[in-house]
C-alpha positions as CSV (number, residue, x, y, z in Angstrom):
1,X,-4.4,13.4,-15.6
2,X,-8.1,14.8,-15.8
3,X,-10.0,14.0,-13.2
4,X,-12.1,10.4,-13.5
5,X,-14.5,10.2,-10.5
6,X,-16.7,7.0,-9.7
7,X,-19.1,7.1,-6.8
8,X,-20.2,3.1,-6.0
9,X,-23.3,3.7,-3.8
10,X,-26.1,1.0,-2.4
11,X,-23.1,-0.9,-1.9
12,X,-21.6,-3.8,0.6
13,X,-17.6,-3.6,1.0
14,X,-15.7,-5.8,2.9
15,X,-12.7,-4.6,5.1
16,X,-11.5,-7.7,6.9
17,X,-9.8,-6.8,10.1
18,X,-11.4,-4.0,11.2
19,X,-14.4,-3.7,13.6
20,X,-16.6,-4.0,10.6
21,X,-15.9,-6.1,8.5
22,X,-18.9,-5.8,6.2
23,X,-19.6,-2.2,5.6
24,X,-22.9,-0.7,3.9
25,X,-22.3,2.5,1.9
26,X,-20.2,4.0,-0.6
27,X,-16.7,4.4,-2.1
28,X,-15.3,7.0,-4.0
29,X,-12.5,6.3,-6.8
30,X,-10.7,9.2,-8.3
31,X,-8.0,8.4,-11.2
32,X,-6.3,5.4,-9.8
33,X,-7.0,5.8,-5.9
34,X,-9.7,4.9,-3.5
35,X,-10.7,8.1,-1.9
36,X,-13.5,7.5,0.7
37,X,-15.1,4.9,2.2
38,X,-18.1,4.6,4.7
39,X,-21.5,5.0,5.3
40,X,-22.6,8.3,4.6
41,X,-23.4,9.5,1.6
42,X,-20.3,11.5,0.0
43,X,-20.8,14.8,-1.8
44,X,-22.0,14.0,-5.3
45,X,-20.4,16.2,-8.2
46,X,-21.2,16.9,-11.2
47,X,-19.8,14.2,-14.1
48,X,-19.2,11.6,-11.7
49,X,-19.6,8.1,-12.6
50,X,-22.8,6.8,-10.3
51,X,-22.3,3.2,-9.9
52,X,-25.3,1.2,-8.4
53,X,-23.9,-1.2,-6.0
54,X,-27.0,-3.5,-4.9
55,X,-27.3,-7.1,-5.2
56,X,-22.9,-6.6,-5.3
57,X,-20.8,-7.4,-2.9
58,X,-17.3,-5.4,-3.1
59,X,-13.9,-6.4,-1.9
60,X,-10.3,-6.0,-2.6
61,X,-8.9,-7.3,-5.8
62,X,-7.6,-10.9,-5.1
63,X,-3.4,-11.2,-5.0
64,X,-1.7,-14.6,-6.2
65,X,1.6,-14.1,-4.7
66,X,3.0,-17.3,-6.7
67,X,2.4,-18.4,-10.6
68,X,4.3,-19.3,-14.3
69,X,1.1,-18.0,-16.6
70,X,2.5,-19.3,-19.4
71,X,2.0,-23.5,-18.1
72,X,-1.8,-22.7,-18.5
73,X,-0.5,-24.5,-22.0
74,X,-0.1,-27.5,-19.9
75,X,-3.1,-27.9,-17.9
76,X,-4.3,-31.3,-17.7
77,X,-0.6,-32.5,-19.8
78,X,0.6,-34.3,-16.8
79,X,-1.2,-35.5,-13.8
80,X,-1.2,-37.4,-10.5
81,X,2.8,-37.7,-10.8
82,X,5.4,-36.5,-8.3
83,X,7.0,-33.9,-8.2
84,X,10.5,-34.7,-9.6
85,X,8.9,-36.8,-12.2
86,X,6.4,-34.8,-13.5
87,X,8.8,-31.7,-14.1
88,X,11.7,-34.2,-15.5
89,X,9.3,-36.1,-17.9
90,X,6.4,-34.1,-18.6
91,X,7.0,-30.3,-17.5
92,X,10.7,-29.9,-19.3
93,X,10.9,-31.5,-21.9
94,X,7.5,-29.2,-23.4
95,X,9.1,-25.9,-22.0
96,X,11.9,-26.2,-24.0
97,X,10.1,-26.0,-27.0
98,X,8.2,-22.5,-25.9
99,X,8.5,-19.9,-28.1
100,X,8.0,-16.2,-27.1
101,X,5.4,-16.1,-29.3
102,X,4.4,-19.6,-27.1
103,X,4.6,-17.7,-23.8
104,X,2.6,-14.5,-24.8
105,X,-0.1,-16.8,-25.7
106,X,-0.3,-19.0,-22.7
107,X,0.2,-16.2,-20.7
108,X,-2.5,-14.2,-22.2
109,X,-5.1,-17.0,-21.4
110,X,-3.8,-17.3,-17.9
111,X,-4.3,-13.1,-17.3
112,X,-8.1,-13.5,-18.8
113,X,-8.9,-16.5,-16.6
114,X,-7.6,-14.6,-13.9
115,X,-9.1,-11.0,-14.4
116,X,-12.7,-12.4,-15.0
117,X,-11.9,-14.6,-11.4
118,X,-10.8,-11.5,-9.6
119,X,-7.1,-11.5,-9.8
120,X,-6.3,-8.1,-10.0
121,X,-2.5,-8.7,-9.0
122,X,-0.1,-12.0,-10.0
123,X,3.6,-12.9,-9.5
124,X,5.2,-14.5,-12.5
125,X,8.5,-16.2,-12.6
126,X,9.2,-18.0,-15.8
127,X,11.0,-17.0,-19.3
128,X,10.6,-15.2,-22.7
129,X,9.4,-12.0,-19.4
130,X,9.0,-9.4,-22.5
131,X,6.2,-11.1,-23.7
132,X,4.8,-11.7,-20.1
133,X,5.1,-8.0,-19.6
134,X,3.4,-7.3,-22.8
135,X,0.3,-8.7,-22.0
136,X,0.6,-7.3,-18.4
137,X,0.3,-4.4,-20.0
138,X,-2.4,-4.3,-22.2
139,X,-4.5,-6.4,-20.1
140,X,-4.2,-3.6,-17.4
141,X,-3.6,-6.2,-14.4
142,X,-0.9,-5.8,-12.2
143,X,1.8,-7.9,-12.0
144,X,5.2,-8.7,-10.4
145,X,6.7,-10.3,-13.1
146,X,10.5,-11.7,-13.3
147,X,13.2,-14.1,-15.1
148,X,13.0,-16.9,-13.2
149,X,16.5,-19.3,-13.8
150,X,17.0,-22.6,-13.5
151,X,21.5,-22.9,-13.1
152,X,21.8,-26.3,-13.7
153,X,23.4,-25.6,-17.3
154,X,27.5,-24.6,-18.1
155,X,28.7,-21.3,-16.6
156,X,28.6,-18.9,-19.9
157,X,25.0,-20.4,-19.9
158,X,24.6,-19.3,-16.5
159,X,26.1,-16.0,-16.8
160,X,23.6,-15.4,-20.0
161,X,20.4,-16.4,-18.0
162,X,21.5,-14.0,-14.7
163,X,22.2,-10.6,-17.6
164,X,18.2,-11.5,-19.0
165,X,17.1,-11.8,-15.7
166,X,18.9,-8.3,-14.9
167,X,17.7,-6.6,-18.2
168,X,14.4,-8.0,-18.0
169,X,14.5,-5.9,-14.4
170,X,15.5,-2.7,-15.4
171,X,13.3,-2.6,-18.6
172,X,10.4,-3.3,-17.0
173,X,10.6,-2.3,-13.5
174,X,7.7,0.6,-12.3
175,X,6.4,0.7,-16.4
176,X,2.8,0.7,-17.4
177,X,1.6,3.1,-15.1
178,X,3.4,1.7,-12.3
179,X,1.2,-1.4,-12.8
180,X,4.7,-3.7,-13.6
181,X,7.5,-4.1,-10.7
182,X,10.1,-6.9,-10.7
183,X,11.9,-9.3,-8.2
184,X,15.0,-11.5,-9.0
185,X,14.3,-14.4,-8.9
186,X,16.7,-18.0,-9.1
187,X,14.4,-20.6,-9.5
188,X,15.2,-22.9,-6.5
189,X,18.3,-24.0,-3.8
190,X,18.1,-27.2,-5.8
191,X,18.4,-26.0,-9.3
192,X,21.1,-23.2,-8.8
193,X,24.4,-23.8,-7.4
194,X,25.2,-21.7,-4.2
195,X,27.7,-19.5,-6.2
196,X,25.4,-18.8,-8.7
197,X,22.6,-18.2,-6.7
198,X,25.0,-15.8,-4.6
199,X,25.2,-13.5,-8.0
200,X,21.1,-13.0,-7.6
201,X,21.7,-11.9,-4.3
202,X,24.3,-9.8,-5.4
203,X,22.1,-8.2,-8.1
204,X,19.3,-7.9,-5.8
205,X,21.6,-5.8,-4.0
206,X,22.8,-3.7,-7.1
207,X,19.2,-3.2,-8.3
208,X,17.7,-2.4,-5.1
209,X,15.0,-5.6,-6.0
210,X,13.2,-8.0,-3.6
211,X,14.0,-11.7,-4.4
212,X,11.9,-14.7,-4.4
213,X,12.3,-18.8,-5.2
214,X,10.9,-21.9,-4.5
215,X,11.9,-23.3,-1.1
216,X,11.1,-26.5,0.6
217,X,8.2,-27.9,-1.5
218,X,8.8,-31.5,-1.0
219,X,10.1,-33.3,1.7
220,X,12.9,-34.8,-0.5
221,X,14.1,-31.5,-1.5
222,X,15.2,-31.2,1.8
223,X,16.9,-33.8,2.0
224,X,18.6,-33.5,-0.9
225,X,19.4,-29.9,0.2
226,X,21.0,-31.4,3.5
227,X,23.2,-34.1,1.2
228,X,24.9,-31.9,-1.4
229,X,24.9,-28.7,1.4
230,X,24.7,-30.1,4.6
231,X,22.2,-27.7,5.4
232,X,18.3,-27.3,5.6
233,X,17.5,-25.0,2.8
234,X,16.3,-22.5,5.0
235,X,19.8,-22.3,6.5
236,X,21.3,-22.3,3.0
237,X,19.5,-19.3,1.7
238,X,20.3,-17.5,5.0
239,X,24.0,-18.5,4.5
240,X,24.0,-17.5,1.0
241,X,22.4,-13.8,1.6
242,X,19.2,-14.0,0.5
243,X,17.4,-13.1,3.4
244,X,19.7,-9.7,3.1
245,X,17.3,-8.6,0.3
246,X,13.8,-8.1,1.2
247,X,12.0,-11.9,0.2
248,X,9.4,-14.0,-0.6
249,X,9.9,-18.1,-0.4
250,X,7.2,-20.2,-2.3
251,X,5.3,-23.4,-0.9
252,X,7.6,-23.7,2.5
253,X,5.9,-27.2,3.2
254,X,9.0,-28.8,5.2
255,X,9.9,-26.5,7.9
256,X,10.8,-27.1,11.5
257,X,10.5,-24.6,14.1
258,X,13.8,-23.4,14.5
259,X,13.1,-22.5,10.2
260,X,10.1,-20.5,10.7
261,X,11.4,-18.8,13.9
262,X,14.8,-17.6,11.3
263,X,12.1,-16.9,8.3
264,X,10.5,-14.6,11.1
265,X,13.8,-13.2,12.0
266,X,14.2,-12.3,8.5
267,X,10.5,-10.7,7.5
268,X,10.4,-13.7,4.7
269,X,7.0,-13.9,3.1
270,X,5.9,-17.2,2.6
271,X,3.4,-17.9,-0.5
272,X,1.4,-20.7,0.4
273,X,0.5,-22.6,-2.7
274,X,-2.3,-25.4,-1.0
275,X,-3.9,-26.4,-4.2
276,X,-0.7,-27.5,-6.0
277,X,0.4,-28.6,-3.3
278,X,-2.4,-31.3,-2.5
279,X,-2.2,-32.4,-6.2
280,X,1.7,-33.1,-6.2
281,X,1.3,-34.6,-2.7
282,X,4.2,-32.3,-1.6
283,X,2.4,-31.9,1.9
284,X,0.8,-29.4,4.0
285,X,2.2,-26.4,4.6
286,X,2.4,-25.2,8.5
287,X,0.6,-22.1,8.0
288,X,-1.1,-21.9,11.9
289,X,2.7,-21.9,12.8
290,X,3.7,-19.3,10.2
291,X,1.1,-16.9,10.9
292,X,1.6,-17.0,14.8
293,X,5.1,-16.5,14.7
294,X,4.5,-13.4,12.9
295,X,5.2,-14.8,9.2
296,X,3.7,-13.1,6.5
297,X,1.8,-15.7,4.5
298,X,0.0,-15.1,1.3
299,X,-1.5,-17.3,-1.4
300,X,-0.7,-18.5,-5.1
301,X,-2.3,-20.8,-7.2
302,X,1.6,-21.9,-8.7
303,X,1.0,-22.8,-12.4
304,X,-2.5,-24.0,-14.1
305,X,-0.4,-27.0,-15.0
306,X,-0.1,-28.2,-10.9
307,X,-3.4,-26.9,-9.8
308,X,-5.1,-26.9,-12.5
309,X,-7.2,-23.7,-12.4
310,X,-6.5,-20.0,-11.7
311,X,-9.2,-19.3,-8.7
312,X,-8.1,-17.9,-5.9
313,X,-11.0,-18.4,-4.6
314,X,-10.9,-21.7,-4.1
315,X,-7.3,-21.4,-2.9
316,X,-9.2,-19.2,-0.3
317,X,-11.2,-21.9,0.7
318,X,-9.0,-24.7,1.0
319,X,-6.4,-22.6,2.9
320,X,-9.3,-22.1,5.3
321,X,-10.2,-25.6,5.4
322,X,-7.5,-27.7,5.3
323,X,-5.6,-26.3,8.2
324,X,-9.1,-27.7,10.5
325,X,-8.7,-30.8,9.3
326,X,-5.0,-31.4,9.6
327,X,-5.0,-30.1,13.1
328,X,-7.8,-31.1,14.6
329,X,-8.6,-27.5,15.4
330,X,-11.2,-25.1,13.4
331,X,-10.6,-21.9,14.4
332,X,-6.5,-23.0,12.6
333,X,-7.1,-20.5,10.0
334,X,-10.5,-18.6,10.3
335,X,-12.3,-16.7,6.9
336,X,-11.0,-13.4,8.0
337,X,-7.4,-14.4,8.3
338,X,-7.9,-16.4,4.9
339,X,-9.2,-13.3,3.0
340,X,-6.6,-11.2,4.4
341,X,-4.0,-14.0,2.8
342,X,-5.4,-13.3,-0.3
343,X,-5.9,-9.8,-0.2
344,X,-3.7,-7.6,2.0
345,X,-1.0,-9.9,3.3
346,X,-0.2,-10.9,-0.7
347,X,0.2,-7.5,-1.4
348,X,2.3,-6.6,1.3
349,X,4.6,-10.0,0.6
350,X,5.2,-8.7,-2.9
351,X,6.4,-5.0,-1.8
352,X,2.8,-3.7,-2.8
353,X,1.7,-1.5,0.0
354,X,-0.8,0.6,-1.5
355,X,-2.7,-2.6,-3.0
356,X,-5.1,-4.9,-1.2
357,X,-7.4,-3.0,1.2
358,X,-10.6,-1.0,0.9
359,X,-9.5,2.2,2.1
360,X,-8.8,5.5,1.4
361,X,-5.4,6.6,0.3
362,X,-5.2,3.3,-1.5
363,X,-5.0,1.9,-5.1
364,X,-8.4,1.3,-6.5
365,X,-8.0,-2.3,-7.3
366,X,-11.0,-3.9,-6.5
367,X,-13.8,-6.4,-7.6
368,X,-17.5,-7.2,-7.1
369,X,-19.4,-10.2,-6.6
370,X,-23.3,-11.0,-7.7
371,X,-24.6,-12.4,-4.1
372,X,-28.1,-12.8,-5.4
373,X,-27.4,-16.2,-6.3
374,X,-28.3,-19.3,-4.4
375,X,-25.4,-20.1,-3.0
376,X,-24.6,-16.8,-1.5
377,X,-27.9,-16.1,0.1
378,X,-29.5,-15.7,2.6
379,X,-26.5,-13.1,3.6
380,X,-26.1,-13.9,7.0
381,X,-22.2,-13.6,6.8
382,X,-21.0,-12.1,3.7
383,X,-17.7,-12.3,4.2
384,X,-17.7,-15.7,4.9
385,X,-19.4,-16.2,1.9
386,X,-16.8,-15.2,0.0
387,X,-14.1,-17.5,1.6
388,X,-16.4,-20.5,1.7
389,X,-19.0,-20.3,-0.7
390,X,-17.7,-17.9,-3.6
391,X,-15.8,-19.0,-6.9
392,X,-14.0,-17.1,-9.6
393,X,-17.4,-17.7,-11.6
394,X,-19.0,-15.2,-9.2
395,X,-17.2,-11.8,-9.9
396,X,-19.5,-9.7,-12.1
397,X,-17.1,-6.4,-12.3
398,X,-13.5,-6.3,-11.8
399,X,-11.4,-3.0,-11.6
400,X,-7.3,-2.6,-11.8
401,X,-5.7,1.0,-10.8
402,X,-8.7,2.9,-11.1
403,X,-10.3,1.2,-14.7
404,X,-12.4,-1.0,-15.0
405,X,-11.4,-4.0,-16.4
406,X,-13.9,-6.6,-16.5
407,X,-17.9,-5.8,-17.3
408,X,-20.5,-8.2,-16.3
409,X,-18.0,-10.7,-16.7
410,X,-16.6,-9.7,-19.8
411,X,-13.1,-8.9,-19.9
412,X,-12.7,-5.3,-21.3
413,X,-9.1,-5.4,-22.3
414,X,-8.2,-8.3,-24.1
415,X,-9.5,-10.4,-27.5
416,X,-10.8,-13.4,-25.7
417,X,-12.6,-15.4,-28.9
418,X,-8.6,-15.1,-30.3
419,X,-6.9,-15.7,-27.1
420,X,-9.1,-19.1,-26.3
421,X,-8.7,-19.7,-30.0
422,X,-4.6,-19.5,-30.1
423,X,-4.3,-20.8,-27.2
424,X,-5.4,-24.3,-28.3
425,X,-3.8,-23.8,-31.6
426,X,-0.7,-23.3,-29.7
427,X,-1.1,-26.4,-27.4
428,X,-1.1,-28.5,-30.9
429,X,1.2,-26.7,-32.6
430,X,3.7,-27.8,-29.5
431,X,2.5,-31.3,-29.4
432,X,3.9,-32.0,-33.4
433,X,7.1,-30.3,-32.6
């Protein structure tokens, strides 16, 4: 690879727990990797890229540990419903009409809404992967992207699902530059019957893959969980093996103590998924609990159709904030530990150690925000800022392994006139069939 230098300089970087958290300087980026970071000036060499960083305010690219990218089809399709009703009558019955074709669209207008918000990483479970992957790739995000399976269907059908979700692995796992990794991933305890969620576990094994599912979203899950198994589902997946695989649980809403001390035990991730959450009513996660028992919790916006939008900012902000008012207490979750959910604790939950930290030695996935706005100034606090006062609609540059991806707020890698375009075409075309 020839060499690709940028220099950011005049800049403000934000490196949540550390001494100083708000650092003024520069940062180096050579091919794909952050390669210095501080306060003095760094040696400047001919045919590097100079990159003025005033009026900017850089931090890690933002990591949504939790998401189906295709279901931004279905925004705004089916709202203020529960849980159980909205997937059975609304959410089902229009996913079984996707297309590939379907998918790569929906997905493609999920990746753009993301990039220009400062999403520089997603997890995707969901199906037609290839075409999931293939705007992965061309986007230039990075993704953790899997067949997510739903087992409630005859065995053969079963058997068929578990291969795609296998092959889907190996084709794709470590491609585009390293950008694309893969989990397995059955969709839920509830929606896969203990043996066949026992072969995922089995092929996590055989594939050497992480594992990740829904777990304990809504309080009737549970108990619907502790009818047909006689266990909590926490319980269940330990019975069944997961938790021998390296894993990451979404939502986690229902757990007692005894659960989080065993998802401790274990090293489960937990992706904490407040904005869907709140709109299904599913509850409020115990994340104060998680995170002091030693819990890794990170953040996903689940799909646009339960949320409805792709900022993780805002998910940011209301896993700050909701925590103080559930509990009475405001230091529950403070902006540090919020931005680190987003940032460095995502990456770690989804197996990416090298992602989600201004430093040296890491990836150089990383975004900047225009604070000379109104409602980012004066900059008392800046990283605060961007936990309580930031949205998606702030980030002016965005960058994704080392390239730059997004240019004052245009995306740099994808068609959007066609992508908004076919996306809405697509939405029709699915509402005749």
């Amino acid at each position: 690879m020839s060499s690709n230098k940028t220099i950011i300089k005049n800049g403000r970087f934000l490196v949540p727990g550390t001494e100083q958290p708000v650092l003024s300087g520069y940062m180096t980026i050579e091919n794909d990797l952050i390669t210095y970071i501080g306060e003095a000036e760094p040696v400047h060499e001919e045919g590097a890229l100079m990159v003025d960083g005033r009026r900017l305010l850089f931090m890690p690219g933002l990591v949504n540990t939790h998401g189906h990218a295709a279901m931004s089809l279905l925004r705004g399709y089916g709202d203020d419903m529960v849980l159980q009703s909205w997937l059975q009558e609304k959410m089902w019955p229009m996913e079984e009409k996707f297309t590939g074709e379907d998918v790569y669209w929906g997905s493609a207008l999920s990746v753009l809404e993301m990039l220009k918000g400062g999403t520089t990483t997603f997890l995707d479970m969901y199906d037609h992967m290839d075409r999931v992957a293939e705007v992965a790739e061309q986007s230039g995000i990075r993704a953790v992207l899997m067949r997510g399976v739903i087992g409630l269907c005859p065995e053969e059908v079963q058997n068929h699902k578990l291969a795609e979700a296998i092959d889907f692995a190996r084709s794709w796992h470590g491609k585009a530059d390293g950008r694309i990794t893969s989990m397995l991933s059955p969709h839920a305890p509830y929606t896969c019957p203990p043996e066949f969620f026992m072969k995922f576990v089995q092929a996590a094994h055989d594939l050497d893959l992480p594992m990740h599912t829904h777990m304990s979203e809504t309080r009737h899950e549970v108990e619907q969980n502790v009818t047909d198994y006689g266990l909590r589902p926490v319980a269940h997946l330990e019975k069944l093996g997961m938790f021998t695989r390296p894993s990451l649980v979404a939502h986690g809403v229902h757990l007692t103590d005894e659960e989080i001390g065993i998802l401790a035990k274990y090293n489960v991730g937990v992706s904490h998924n407040p904005g869907s959450n709140l709109k299904l009513a599913s509850g409020v996660a115990r994340v104060p609990e998680l995170l002091q028992a030693g819990v890794k919790v990170s953040l996903g916006t689940d799909g646009a159709a339960s949320n409805n939008n792709l900022d993780m900012f805002e998910e940011m902000r209301l896993a700050a904030l909701i925590h103080k008012g559930v509990s009475g207490d405001p230091t529950a979750v403070p902006a540090p530990e919020a931005l680190l959910m987003a940032t460095e604790y995502g990456a770690q939950s989804i197996f990416l150690n090298s992602v989600g930290r201004l430093a040296a030695g890491m990836k150089a996935d990383f975004i900047a925000l225009d604070i000379d706005q109104p409602h980012l100034l004066p900059h008392s606090d800046l990283l605060s800022h961007a936990v309580y006062s930031a949205s998606a609609k702030d980030v002016e540059h965005v960058w994704v392994n080392g390239k730059q991806v997004v240019k004052h707020g245009q995306c740099l890698t994808l068609d959007e006139e066609a992508i908004r375009r076919r996306a809405q075409e697509t939405f029709d075309s699915l509402l005749k069939r």
